[in-house]
ZADONU-622195 format. One line per 5 residues: their letters; for each residue x, y, z of N, C-alpha, C, O. Coordinates in steps of 0.001 Angstrom, whole numbers. Example, Ala and Ser with C-alpha at 12.3 -4.5 7.8 and 13.67 -1.06 7.14 Angstrom:
BEGIN
as = 13190,-5690,7800,12300,-4500,7800,13200,-3300,7800,14236,-3319,8465  12850,-2250,7080,13670,-1060,7140,12900,30,7870,13409,1138,8039
***
This chain:
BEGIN
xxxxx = 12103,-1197,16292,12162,-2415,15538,10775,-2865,15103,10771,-3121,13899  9610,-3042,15686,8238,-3258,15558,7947,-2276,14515,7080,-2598,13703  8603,-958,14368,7891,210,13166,8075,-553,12106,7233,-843,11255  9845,-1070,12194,10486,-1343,10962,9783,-2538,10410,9619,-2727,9205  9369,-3349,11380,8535,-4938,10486,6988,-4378,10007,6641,-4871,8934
xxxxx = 6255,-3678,10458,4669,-3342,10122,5538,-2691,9212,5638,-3442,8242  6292,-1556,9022,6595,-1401,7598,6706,-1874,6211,6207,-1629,5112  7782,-2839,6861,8176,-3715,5982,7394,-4536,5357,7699,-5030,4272  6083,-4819,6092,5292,-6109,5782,4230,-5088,5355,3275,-5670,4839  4083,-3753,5402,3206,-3003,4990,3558,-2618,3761,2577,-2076,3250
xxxxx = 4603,-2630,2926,5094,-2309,1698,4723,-3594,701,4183,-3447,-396  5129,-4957,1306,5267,-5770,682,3550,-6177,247,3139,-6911,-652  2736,-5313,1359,994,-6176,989,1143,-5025,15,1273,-5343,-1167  1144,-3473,388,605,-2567,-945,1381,-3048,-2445,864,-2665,-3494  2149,-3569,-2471,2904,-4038,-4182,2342,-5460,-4261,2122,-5664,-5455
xxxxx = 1980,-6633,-3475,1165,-7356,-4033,-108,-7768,-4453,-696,-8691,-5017  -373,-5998,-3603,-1942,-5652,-3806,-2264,-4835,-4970,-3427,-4714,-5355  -1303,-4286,-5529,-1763,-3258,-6651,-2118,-3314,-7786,-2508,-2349,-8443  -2008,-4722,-8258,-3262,-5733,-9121,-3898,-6411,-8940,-3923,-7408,-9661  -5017,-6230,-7594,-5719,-6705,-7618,-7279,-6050,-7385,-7665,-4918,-7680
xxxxx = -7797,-6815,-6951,-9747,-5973,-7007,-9372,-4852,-6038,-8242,-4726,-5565  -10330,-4110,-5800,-11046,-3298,-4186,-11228,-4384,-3247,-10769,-4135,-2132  -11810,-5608,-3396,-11665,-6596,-2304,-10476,-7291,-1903,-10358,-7532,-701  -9704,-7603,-2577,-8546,-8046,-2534,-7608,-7167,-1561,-6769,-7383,-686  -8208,-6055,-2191,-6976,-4780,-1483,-7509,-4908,-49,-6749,-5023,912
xxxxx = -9044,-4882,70,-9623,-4489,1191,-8826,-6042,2845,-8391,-6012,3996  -9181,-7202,1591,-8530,-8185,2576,-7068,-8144,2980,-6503,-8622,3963  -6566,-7374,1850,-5270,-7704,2772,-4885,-6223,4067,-4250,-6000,5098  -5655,-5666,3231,-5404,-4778,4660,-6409,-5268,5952,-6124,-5163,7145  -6993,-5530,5686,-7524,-6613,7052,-6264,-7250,7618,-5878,-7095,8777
xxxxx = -5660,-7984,6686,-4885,-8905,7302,-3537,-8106,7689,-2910,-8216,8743  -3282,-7398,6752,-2108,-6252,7635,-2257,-5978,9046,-1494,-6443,9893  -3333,-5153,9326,-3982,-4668,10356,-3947,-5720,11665,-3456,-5587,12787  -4761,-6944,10963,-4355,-8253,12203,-3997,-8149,12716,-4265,-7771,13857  -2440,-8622,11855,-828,-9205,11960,-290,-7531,13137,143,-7518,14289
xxxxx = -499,-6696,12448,38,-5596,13372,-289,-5676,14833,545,-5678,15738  -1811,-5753,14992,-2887,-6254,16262,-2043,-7200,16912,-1690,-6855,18040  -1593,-8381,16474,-941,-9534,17036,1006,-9274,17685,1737,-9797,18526  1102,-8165,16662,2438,-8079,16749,2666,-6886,17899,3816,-6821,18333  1929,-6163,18312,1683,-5716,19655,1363,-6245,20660,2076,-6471,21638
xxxxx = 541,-6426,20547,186,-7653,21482,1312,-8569,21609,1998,-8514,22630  1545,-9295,20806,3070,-9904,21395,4563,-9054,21933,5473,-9531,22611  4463,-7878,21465,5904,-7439,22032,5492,-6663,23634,6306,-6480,24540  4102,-6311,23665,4159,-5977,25048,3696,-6964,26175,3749,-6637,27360  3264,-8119,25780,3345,-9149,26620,4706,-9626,26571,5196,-10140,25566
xxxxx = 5311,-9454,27655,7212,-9661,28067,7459,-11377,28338,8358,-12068,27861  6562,-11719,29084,6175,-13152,29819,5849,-14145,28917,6175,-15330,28993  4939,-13405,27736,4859,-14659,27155,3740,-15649,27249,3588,-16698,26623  2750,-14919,28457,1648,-15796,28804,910,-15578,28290,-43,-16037,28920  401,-14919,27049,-1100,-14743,26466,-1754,-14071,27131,-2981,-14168,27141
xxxxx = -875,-12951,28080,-2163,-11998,29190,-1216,-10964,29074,-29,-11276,29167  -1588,-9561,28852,-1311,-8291,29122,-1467,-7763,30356,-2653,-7513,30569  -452,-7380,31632,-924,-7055,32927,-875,-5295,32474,-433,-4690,31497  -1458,-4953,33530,-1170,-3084,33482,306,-2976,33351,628,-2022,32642  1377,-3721,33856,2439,-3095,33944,3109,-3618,32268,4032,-2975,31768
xxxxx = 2652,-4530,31731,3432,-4871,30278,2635,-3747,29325,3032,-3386,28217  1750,-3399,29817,1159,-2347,28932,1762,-587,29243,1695,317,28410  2248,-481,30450,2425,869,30895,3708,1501,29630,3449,2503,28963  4778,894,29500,5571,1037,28764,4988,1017,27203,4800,2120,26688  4743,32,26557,5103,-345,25070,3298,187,24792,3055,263,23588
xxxxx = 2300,479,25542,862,298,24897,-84,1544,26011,-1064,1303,26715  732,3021,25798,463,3705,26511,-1229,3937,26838,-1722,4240,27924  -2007,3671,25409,-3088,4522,25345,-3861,3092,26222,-4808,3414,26939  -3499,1569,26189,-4266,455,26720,-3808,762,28368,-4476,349,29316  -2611,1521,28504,-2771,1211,30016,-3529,2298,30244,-4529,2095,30933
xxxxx = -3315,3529,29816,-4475,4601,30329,-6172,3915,30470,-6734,4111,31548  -6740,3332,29656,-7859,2829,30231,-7920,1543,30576,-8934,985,30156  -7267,946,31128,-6324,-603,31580,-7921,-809,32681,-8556,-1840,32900  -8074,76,32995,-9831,-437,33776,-10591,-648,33595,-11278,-1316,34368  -11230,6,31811,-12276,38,31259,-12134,-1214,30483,-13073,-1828,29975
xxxxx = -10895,-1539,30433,-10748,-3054,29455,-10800,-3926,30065,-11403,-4873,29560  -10346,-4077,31159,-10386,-5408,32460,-11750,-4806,32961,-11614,-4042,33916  -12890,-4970,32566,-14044,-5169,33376,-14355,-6363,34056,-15398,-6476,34699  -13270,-7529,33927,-13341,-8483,35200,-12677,-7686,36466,-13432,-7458,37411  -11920,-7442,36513,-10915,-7009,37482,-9516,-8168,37749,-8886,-8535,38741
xxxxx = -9486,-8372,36754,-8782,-9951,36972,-7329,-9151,37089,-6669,-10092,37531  -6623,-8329,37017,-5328,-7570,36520,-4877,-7678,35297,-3879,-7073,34906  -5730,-8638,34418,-4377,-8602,33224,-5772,-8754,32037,-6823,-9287,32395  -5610,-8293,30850,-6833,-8357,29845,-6069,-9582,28962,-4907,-9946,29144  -7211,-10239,27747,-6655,-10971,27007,-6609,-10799,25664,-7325,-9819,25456
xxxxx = -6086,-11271,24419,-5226,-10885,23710,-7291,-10366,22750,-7498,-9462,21941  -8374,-11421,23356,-9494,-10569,22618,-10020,-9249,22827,-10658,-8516,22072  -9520,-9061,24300,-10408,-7844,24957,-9202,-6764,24486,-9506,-5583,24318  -8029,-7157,24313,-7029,-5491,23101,-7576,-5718,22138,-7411,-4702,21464  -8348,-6637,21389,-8039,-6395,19858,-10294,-5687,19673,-10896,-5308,18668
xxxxx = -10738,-5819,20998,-12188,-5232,21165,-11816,-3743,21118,-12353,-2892,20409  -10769,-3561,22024,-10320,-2095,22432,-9756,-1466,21288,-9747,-236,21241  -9332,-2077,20452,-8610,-1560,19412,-9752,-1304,18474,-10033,-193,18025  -10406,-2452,18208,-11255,-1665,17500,-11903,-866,17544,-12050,-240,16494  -12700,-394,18819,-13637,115,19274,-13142,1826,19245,-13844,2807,19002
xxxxx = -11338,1744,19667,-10968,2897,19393,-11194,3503,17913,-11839,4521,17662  -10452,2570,16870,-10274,3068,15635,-11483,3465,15042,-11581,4322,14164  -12386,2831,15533,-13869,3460,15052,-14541,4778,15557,-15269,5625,15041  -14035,4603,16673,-14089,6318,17408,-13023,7671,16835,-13188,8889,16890  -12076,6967,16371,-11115,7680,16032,-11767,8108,14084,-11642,9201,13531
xxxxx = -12478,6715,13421,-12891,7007,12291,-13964,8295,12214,-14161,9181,11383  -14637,7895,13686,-15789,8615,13340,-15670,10371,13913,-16477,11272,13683  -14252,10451,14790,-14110,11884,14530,-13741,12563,13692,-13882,13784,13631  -13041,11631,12675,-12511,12360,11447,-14050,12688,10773,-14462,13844,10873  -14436,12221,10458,-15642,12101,9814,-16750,13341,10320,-17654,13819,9636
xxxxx = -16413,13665,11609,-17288,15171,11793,-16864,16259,11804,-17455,17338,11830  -15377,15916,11778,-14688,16998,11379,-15341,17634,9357,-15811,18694,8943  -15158,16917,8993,-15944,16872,7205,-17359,17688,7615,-17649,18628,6876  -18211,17411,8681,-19619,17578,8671,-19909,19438,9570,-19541,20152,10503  -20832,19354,8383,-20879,21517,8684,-22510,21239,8769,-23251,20509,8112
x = -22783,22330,10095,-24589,22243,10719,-24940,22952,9405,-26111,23230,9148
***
């Protein structure tokens, strides 16, 4: 159900984006991206409290519970909705930048 709404809401930014600038385009995929950020974050927090424990993540947010330690560097048990969206980025940029050496020949 979560595929089907980032879909859905992912169709509707690319057709109201397709007249507009490179910036335009660029913001709304920012804001796609967000909204997606948020919309995880909300379906694997079960409780409802604005805190992700290891166990709301084990199920729905496999790759956050695998390093569920490196993100809680308090040790508190549960991360907050800034320290996924640090992790998230921090991945996708790691993830950008292997594509990117894959392209690169010594």
């Amino acid at each position: 159900m979560l595929a089907l709404a980032a879909g859905s809401s992912g169709i509707a930014v690319a057709q109201s984006a397709s007249d507009s600038s490179p910036s335009d385009k660029t913001e709304a995929a920012t804001a796609k991206g967000a909204k997606t950020v948020r919309m995880l974050f909300a379906h694997a927090d079960r409780n409802k409290d604005g805190q992700l424990t290891r166990a709301e993540t084990k199920w729905h947010l496999p790759i956050t519970y695998a390093s569920f330690d490196s993100i809680d560097t308090a040790k508190r048990g549960w991360i907050s909705f800034e320290q996924f969206v640090d992790f998230t980025n921090k991945r996708a940029g790691l993830q950008a930048d292997d594509i990117l050496k894959i392209g690169q020949w010594p």
